[in-house]
C-alpha positions as CSV (number, residue, x, y, z in Angstrom):
1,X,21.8,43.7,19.1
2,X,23.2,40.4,20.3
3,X,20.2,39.4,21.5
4,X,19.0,39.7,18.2
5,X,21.5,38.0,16.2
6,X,21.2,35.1,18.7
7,X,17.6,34.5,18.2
8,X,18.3,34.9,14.4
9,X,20.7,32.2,14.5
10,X,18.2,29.5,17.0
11,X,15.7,30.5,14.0
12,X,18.1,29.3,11.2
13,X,19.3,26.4,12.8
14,X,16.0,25.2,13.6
15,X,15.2,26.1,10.2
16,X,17.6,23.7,9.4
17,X,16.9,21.0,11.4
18,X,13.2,20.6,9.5
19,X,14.4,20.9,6.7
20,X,16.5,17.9,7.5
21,X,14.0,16.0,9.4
22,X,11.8,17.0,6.0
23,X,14.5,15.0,3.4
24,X,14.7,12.2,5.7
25,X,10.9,11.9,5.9
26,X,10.6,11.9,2.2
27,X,13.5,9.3,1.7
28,X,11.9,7.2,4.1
29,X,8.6,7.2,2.5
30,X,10.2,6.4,-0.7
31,X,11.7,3.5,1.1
32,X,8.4,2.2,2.4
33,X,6.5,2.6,-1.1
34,X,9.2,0.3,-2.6
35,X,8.8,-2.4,0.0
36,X,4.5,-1.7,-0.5
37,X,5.1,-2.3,-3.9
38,X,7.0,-5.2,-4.0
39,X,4.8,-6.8,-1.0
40,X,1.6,-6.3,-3.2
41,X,3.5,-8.5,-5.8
42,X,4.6,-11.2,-3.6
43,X,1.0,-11.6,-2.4
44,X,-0.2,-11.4,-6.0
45,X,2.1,-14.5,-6.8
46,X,0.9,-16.2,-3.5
47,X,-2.3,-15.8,-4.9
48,X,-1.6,-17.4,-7.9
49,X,0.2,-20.5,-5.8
50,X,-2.7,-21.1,-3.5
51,X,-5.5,-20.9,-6.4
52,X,-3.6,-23.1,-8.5
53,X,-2.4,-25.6,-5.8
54,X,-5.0,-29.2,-6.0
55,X,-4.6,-28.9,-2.2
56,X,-6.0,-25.8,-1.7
57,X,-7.8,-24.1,-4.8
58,X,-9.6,-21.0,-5.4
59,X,-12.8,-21.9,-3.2
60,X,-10.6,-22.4,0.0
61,X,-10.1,-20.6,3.5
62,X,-7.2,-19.8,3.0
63,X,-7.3,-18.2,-0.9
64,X,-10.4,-16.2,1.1
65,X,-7.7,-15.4,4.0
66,X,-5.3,-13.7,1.7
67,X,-8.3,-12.0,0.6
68,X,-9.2,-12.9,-2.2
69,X,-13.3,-13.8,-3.1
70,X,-13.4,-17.5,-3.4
71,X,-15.0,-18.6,-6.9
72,X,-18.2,-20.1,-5.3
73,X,-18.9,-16.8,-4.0
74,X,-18.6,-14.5,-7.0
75,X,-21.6,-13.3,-8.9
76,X,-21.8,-12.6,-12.3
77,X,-22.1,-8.9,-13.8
78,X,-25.3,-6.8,-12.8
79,X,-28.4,-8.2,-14.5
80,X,-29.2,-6.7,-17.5
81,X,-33.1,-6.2,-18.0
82,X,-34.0,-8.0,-22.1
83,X,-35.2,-5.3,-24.0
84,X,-38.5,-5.3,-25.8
85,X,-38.6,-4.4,-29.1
């Protein structure tokens, strides 16, 4: 009987110990979403900078760096066939 209640209690507190590990994981990713998020809008606003700076501009290595598509390189919508009446 003991034995029993001793593997019972190893059971629980492992038990425990996920479910532990499980709220710190979650809180953690929370963490990291914020910092995601607010990342994205810091290289947004850098975006902005470099395309409006006369130095650089929007068709320069580095706007195409940050990843952006430099304007030289975009192409209009899909072509649209004329219709016939």
């Amino acid at each position: 009987m003991a034995t029993l209640e001793a593997q019972l209690d190893t059971a629980a507190k492992a038990r425990e110990k996920v479910r532990a590990a499980e709220v710190r994981l979650s809180a953690l990713r929370l963490e990291r979403r914020k910092a995601e998020r607010e990342l994205a809008r810091l290289l947004v606003k850098l975006g902005y900078a470099v395309q409006g700076d006369p130095a650089h501009g929007g068709d320069s290595a580095f706007y195409t760096a940050l990843g952006y598509v430099p304007a030289s390189k975009r192409h209009p919508g899909r072509p649209r066939k004329k219709r016939v009446p």
